[in-house]
TIKOL-127320 format. One record per residue (C-alpha): residue in one letter; z, x, y. Coordinates in nm, 3 decimals, m for minus. Last residue first. Layout:
N
   r         w         u         v
   A         Z         X         Y
...
# end
This chain:
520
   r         w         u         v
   X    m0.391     3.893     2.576
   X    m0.126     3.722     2.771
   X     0.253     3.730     2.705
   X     0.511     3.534     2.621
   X     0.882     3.506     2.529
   X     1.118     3.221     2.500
   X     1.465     3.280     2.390
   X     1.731     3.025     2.309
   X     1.585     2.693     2.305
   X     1.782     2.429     2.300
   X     2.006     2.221     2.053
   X     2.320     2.503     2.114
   X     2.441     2.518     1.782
   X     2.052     2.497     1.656
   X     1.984     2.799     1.902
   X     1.574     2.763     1.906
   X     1.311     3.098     1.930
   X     0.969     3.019     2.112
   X     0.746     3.325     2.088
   X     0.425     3.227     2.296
   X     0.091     3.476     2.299
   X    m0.147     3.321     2.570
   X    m0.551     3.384     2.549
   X    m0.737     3.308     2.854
   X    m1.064     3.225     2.806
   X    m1.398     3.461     2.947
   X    m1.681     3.165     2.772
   X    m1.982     3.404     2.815
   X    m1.840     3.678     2.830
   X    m1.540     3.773     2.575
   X    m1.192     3.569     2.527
   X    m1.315     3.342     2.286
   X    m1.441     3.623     2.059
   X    m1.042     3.727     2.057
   X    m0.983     3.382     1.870
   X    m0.869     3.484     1.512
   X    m0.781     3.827     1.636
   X    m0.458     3.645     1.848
   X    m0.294     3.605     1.499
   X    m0.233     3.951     1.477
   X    m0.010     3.950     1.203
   X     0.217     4.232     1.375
   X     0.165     4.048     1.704
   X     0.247     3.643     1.617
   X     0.531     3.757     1.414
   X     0.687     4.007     1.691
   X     0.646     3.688     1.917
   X     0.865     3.500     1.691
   X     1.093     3.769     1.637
   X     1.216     3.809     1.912
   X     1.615     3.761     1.913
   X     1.667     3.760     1.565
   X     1.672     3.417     1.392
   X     1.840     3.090     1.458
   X     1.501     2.859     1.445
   X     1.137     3.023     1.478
   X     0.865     2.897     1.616
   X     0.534     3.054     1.678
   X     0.274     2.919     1.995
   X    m0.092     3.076     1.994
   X    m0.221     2.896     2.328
   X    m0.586     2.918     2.377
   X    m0.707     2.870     2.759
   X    m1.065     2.746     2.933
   X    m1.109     2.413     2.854
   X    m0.792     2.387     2.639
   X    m0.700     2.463     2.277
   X    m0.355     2.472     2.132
   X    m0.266     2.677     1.809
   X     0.070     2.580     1.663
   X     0.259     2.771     1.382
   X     0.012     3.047     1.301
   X    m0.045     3.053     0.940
   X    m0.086     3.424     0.783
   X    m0.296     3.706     0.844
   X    m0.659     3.602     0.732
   X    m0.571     3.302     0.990
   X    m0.475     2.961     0.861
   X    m0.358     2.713     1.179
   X    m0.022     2.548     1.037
   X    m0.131     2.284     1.344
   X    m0.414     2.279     1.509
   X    m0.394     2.120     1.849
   X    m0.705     1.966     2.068
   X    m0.465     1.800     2.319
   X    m0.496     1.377     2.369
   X    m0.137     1.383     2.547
   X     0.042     1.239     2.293
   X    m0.043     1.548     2.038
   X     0.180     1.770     2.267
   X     0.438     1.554     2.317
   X     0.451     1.532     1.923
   X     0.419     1.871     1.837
   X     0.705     1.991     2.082
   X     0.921     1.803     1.882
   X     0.795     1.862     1.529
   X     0.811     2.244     1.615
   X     1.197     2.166     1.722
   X     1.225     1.909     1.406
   X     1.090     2.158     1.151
   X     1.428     2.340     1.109
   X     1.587     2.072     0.978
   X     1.892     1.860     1.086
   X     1.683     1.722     1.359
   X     1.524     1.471     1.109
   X     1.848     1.309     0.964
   X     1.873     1.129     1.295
   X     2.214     0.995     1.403
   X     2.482     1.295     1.458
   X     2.143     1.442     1.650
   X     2.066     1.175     1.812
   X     2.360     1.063     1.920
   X     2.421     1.415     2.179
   X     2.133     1.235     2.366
   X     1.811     1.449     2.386
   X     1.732     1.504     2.761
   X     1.850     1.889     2.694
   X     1.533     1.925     2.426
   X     1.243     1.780     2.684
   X     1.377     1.982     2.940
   X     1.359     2.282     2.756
   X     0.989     2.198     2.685
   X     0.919     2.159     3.017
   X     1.149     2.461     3.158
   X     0.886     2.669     2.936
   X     0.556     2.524     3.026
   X     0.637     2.573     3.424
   X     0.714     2.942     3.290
   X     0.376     2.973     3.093
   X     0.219     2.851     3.402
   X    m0.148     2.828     3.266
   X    m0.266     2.566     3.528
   X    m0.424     2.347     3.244
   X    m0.065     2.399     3.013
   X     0.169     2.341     3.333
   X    m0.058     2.000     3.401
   X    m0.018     1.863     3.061
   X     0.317     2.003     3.002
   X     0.447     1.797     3.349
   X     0.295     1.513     3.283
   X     0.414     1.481     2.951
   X     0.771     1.515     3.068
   X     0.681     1.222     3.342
   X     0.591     1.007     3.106
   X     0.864     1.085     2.819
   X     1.178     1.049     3.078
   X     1.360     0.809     2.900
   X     1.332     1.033     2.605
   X     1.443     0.820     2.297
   X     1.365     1.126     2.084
   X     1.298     0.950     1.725
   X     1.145     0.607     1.819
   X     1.031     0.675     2.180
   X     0.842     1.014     2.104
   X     0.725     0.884     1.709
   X     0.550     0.588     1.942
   X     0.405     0.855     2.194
   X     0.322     1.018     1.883
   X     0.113     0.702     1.702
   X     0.001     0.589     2.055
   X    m0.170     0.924     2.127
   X    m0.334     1.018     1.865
   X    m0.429     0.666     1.744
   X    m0.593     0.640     2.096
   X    m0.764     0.961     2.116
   X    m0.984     0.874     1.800
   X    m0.911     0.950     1.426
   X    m0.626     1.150     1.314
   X    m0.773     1.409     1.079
   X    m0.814     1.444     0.715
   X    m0.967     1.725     0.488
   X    m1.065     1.542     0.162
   X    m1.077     1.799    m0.146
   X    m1.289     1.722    m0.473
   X    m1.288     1.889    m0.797
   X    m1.558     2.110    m0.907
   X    m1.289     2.374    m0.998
   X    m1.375     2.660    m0.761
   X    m1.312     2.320    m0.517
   X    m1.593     2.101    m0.389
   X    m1.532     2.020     0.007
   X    m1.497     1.645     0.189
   X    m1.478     1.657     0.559
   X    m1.288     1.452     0.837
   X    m1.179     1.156     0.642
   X    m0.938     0.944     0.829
   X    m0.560     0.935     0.924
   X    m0.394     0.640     1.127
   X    m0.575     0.427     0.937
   X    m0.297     0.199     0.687
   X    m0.493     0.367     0.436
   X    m0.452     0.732     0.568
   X    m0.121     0.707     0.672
   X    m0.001     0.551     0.400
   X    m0.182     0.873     0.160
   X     0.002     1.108     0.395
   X     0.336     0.976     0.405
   X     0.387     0.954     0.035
   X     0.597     0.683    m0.171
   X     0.754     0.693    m0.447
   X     0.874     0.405    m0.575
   X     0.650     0.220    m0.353
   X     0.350     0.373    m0.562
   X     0.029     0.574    m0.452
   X    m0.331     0.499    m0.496
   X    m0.658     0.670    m0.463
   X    m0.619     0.922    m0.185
   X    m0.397     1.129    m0.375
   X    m0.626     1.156    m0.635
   X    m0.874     1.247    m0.510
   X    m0.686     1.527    m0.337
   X    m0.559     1.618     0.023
   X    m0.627     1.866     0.283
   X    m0.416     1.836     0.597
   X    m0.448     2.033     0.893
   X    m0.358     1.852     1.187
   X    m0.054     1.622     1.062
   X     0.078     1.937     0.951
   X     0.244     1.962     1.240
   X     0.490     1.689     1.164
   X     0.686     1.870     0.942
   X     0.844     1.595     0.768
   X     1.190     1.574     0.695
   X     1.154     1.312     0.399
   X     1.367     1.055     0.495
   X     1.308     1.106     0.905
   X     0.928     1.080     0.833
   X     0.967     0.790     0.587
   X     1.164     0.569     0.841
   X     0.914     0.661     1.114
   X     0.630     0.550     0.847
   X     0.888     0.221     0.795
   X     0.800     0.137     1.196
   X     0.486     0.163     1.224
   X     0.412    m0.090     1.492
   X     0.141    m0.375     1.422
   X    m0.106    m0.526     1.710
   X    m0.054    m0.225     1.956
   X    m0.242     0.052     1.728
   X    m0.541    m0.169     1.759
   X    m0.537    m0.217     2.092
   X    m0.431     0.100     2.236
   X    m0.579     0.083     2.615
   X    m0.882     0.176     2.786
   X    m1.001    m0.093     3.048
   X    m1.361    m0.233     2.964
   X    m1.301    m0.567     3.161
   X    m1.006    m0.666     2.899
   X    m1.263    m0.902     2.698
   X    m1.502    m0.552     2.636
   X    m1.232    m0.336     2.527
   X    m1.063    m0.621     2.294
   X    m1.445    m0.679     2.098
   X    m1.474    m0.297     2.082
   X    m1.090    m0.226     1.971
   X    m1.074    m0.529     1.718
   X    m1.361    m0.368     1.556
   X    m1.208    m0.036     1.485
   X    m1.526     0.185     1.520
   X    m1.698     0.374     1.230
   X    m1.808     0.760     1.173
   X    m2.087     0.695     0.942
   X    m2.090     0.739     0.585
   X    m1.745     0.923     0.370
   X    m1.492     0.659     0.491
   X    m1.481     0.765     0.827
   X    m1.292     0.649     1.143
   X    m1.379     0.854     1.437
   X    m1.469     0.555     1.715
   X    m1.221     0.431     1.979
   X    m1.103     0.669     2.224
   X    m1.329     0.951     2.181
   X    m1.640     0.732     2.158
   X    m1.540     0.506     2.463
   X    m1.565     0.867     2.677
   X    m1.857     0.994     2.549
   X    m2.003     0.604     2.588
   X    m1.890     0.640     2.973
   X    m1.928     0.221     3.034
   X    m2.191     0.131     3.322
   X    m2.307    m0.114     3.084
   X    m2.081    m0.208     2.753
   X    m2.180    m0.546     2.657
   X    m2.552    m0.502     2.728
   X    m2.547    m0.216     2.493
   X    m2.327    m0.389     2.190
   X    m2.599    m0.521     1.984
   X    m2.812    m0.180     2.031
   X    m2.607     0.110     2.104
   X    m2.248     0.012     1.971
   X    m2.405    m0.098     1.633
   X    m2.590     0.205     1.617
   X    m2.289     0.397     1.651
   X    m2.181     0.212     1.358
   X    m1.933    m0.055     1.372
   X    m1.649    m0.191     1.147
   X    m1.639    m0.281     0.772
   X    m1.921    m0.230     0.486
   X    m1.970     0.052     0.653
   X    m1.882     0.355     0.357
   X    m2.004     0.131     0.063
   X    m2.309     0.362    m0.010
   X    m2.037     0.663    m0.002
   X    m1.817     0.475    m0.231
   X    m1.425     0.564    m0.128
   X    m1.322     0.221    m0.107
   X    m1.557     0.073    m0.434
   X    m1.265     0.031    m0.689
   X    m1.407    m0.114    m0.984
   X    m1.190    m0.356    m1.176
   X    m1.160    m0.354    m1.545
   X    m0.839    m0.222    m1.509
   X    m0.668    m0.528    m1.367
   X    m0.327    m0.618    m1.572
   X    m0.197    m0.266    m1.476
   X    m0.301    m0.332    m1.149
   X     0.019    m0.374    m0.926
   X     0.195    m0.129    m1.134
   X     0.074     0.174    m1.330
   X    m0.278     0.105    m1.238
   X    m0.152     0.257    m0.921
   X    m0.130     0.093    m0.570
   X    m0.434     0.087    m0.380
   X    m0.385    m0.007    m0.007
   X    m0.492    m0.191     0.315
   X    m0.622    m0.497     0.121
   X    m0.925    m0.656    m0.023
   X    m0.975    m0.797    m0.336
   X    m1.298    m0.931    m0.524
   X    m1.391    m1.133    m0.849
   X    m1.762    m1.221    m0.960
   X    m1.860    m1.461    m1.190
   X    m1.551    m1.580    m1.381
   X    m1.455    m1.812    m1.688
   X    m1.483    m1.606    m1.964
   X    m1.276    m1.364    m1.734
   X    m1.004    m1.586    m1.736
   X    m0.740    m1.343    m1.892
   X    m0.811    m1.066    m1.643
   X    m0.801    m1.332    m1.359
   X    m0.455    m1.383    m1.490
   X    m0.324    m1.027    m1.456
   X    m0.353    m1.120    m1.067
   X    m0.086    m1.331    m1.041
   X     0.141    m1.157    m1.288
   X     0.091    m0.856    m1.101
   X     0.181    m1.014    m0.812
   X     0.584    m1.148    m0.926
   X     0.611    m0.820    m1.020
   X     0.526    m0.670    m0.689
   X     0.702    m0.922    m0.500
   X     1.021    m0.840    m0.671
   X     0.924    m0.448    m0.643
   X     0.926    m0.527    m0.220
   X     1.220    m0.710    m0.230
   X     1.404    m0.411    m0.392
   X     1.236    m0.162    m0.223
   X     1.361    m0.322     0.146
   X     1.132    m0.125     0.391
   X     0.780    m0.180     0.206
   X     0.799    m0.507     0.284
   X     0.562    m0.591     0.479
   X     0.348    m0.367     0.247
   X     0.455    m0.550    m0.100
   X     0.347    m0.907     0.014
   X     0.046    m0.754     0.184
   X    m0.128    m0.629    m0.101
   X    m0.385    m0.886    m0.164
   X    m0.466    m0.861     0.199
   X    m0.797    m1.145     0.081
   X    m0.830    m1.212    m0.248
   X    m1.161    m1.390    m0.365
   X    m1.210    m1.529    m0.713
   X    m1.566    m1.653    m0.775
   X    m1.528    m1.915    m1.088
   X    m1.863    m1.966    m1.306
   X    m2.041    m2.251    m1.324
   X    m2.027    m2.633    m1.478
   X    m1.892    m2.764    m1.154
   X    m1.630    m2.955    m1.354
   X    m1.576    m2.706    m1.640
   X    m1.559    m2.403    m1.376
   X    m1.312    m2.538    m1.158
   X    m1.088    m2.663    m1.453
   X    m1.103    m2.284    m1.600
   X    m0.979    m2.099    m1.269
   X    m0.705    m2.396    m1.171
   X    m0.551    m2.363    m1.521
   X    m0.518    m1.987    m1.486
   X    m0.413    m2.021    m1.099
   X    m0.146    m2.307    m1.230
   X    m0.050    m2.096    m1.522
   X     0.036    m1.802    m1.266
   X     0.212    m2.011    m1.032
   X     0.427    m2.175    m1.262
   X     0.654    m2.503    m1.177
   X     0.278    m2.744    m1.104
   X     0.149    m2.710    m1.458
   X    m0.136    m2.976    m1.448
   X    m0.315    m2.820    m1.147
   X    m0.493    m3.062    m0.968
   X    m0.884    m3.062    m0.839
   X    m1.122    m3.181    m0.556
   X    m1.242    m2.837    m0.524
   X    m1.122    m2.797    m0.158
   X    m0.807    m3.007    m0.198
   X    m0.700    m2.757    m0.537
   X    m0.806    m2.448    m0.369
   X    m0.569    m2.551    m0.022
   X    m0.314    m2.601    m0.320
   X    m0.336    m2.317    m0.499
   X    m0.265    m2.105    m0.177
   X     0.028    m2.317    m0.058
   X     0.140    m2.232    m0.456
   X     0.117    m1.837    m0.367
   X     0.294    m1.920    m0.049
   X     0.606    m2.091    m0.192
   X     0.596    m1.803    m0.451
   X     0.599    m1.527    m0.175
   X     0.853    m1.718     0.013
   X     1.091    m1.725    m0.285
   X     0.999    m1.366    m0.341
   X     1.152    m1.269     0.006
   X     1.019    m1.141     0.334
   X     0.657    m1.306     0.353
   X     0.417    m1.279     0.591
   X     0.094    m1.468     0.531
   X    m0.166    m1.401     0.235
   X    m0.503    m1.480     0.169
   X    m0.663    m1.628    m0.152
   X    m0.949    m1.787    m0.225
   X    m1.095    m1.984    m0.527
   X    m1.482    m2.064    m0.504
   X    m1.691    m2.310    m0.678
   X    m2.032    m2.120    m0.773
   X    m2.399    m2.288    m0.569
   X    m2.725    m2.222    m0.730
   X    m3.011    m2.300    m0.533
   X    m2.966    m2.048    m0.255
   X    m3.094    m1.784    m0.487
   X    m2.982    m1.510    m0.270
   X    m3.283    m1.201    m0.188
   X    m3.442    m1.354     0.094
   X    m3.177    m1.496     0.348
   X    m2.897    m1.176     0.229
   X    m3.103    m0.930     0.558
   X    m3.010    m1.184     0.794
   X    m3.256    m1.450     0.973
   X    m3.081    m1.780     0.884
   X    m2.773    m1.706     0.673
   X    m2.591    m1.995     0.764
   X    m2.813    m2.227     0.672
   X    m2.822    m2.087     0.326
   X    m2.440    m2.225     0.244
   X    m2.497    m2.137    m0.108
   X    m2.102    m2.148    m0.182
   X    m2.137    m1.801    m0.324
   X    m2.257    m1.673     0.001
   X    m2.018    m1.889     0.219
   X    m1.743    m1.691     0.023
   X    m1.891    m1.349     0.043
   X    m1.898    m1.383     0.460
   X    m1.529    m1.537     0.405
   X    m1.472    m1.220     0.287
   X    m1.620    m1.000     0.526
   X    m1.438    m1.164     0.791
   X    m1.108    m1.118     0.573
   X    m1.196    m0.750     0.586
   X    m1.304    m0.689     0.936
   X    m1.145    m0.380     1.021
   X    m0.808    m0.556     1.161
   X    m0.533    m0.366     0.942
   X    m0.712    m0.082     0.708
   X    m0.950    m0.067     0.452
   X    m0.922    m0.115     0.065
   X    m1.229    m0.243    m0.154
   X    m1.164    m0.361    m0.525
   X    m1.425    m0.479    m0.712
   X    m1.479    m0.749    m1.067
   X    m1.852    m0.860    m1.165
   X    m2.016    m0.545    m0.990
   X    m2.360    m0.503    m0.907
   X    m2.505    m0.772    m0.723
   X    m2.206    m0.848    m0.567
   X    m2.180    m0.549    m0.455
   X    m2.526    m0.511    m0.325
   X    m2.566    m0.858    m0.162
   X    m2.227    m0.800     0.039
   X    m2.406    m0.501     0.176
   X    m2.713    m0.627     0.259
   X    m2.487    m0.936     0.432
   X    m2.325    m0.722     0.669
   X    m2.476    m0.856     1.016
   X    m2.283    m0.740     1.299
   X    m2.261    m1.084     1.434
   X    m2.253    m1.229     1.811
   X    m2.129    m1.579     1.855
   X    m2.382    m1.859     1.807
   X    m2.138    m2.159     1.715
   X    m2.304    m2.215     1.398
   X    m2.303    m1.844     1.289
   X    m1.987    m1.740     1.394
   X    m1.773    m2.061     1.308
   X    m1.925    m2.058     0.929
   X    m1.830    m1.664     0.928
   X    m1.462    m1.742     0.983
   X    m1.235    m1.431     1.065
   X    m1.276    m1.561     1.476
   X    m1.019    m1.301     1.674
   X    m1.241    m1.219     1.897
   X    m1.613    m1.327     1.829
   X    m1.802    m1.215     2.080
   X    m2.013    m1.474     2.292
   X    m2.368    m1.425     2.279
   X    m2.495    m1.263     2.621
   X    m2.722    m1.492     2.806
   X    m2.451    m1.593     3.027
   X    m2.367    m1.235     3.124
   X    m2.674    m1.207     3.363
   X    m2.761    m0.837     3.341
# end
């Protein structure tokens, strides 16, 4: 394949105009676009960090704009009545840390509007009468209706999320904002905002409940990121000699009830790095208040693997009291893995972690921030390779390993080892970082097995227990018979090795006390 016939791919370009003049490859999106906007006047769509939001934005903008040369041969070039052009405010937020930046960059906003539209805003002290003002000038000089587009509409209050006061401050000082488009509507055509969350009605969008929220839409499921189709066709000369098994388990899995979807900044960074596998994504934004909420809340990280949520939950959740599973599942480092009816015709969303590279970078990350184990590469090695060669003892002076290189700090320091989830959480993590299949709080007819790992050709049924008797976490694991959930593993054809692990911890101690095992 000569590579100079292959479009160049737009990394890092957000502008649709640069795209499509300047010949770079595009995912075209424009049936979608033409379907919201075509039925909704005011919508909502959340996603997370670097999916293609803003992208799909400025898409939306040259659309209303009636720039039709740009839309030469995609699927929007027949159905848009080019004729009629709509001025269009937009909005996209920076970083801010205070609400004197966030004003200073809500009137930075107005002002770009103000130069593109040829306009001024008489009341130049008050943001929200200058957006008002601007909304209803625009559309009595271009005699049309205002398009309002808010790009990261949210980010003010996310960067923030770490400091509730600012974060409230910002919230307040948003609501305001956006309460005016509710005010204008006379003067609006179609109104959209993108970000990585949905805070309640309560707050943020108590002035904006006429707006439809469209994240969770099935028909709406790829309006951002890649298809495997994608990957096959426009991508295919991109990616020759690539394992696509392999790409698929480190990049693809995300799922917002359609197709599974790839991060697009992953594809377009795989390809420009020679194809080498690394965290991309995960690498552009660190998690750090997630950490924070973890240690807060004394998470039992285990249940990472089996969580089943509600509607509701996934919908929208509040600074004031926040919840680690609906942030991690907007900011994307959970996804949909299965939606189920209840007995109550209500709706449950299983979630997983996506790919191998948010499962490994988020707990490698958790591994450095909470454990500080110098040694975490070489501790990981070991487990890995102690696990495949089933040497239950190698396993065992691993994991002790792992607790003894814990500085004394730590524990006067962390709030999180002061449970008795932090040992499981522990081991969870290392385990996770290494790409394992694990299932954690694994539901048998008997009871919940602590950890459950899954190799090639071994299961691992691991209990924990925290200064109890002396065996009692492999008396658990027989008198519930937890192994019967995976004895048909252990039969001809597959023939796996089944591994029974009591792991009991000496909180005085901050080790493991007894460690028993046997094989089925």
């Amino acid at each position: 394949m000569d590579n100079k016939k292959l479009q160049k791919l737009p990394i890092g370009i957000q502008t649709f105009s640069k795209i499509r003049k300047e010949e770079y490859l595009y995912i075209d999106k424009t049936d979608i676009a033409y379907d919201i906007i075509d039925n909704y006047s005011y919508v909502f769509l959340s996603r997370p960090r670097r999916f293609g939001k803003s992208l799909f934005m400025d898409t939306i903008h040259n659309i209303f704009e009636g720039n039709k040369e740009l839309f030469s041969g995609l699927c929007i070039e027949s159905k848009w009545d080019w004729d009629t052009k709509y001025p269009v405010i937009k909005i996209a937020f920076g970083k801010v840390r205070s609400s004197e930046d966030l004003k200073e960059s809500i009137f930075d906003n107005l002002e770009k509007n103000e130069k593109r539209l040829d306009l001024k805003c008489k009341n130049v002290r008050d943001y929200a009468v200058c957006f008002s003002d601007l909304i209803q000038t625009a559309s009595e000089k271009y005699n049309q209706k205002v398009v309002i587009l808010i790009d990261e509409y949210d980010k003010p209050i996310l960067d923030n999320v770490d400091n509730l006061e600012i974060a409230m401050e910002n919230r307040e000082i948003l609501s305001r904002l956006y309460t005016e488009i509710k005010n204008a509507d006379a003067f609006i055509k179609f109104a959209m905002l993108t970000g990585v969350s949905k805070f309640s009605k309560a707050s943020i969008f108590s002035g904006l409940n006429m707006i439809t929220d469209i994240s969770m839409d099935e028909e709406y499921g790829d309006v951002c990121g890649y298809t495997q189709n994608d990957i096959e066709t426009s991508f295919k000369p991109y990616l020759e000699d690539v394992d696509m098994e392999k790409f698929k388990c480190w990049y693809n899995g995300y799922n917002f009830l359609k197709s599974d979807m790839y991060n697009p900044f992953d594809v377009l960074q795989f390809i420009a790095k020679k194809k080498k596998y690394k965290n991309y994504w995960f690498e552009t934004g660190t998690p750090t208040f997630l950490i924070k909420l973890i240690e807060k809340n004394n998470y039992f990280l285990p249940n990472l693997t089996n969580l089943v949520v509600d509607e509701k939950l996934l919908n929208s959740f509040d600074i004031t009291n926040l919840d680690l599973e609906v942030i991690l599942y907007q900011a994307g480092y959970l996804t949909i893995a299965k939606v189920e009816t209840t007995i109550f015709e209500s709706l449950e969303y299983h979630l997983k972690i996506p790919n191998k590279e948010v499962k490994q970078s988020l707990n490698t990350y958790i591994i450095d921030y909470l454990i500080k184990d110098d040694r975490s590469l070489q501790t990981k090695t070991n487990i890995y390779k102690s696990l495949l060669d089933k040497n239950i003892e190698d396993f065992k002076t691993s994991l002790e390993s792992i607790f003894s290189s814990i500085p004394y700090s730590n524990y006067t320091n962390n709030k999180i080892n002061k449970y008795e989830g932090f040992y499981a959480s522990v081991i969870y993590v290392y385990l996770q970082s290494l790409g394992l299949d694990i299932i954690g709080e694994d539901v048998t007819n008997k009871g919940r097995i602590d950890l459950t790992i899954k190799l090639n050709d071994a299961i691992y049924i691991l209990e924990f227990k925290v200064d109890g008797e002396k065996g009692e976490a492999i008396k658990q694991i027989k008198e519930k018979n937890y192994a019967q959930k995976y004895h048909h593993y252990t039969l001809p054809p597959t023939n796996y090795s089944l591994f029974l692990i009591g792991i009991e911890f000496d909180t005085s101690e901050k080790n493991i006390s007894n460690f028993e095992w046997e094989r089925v």
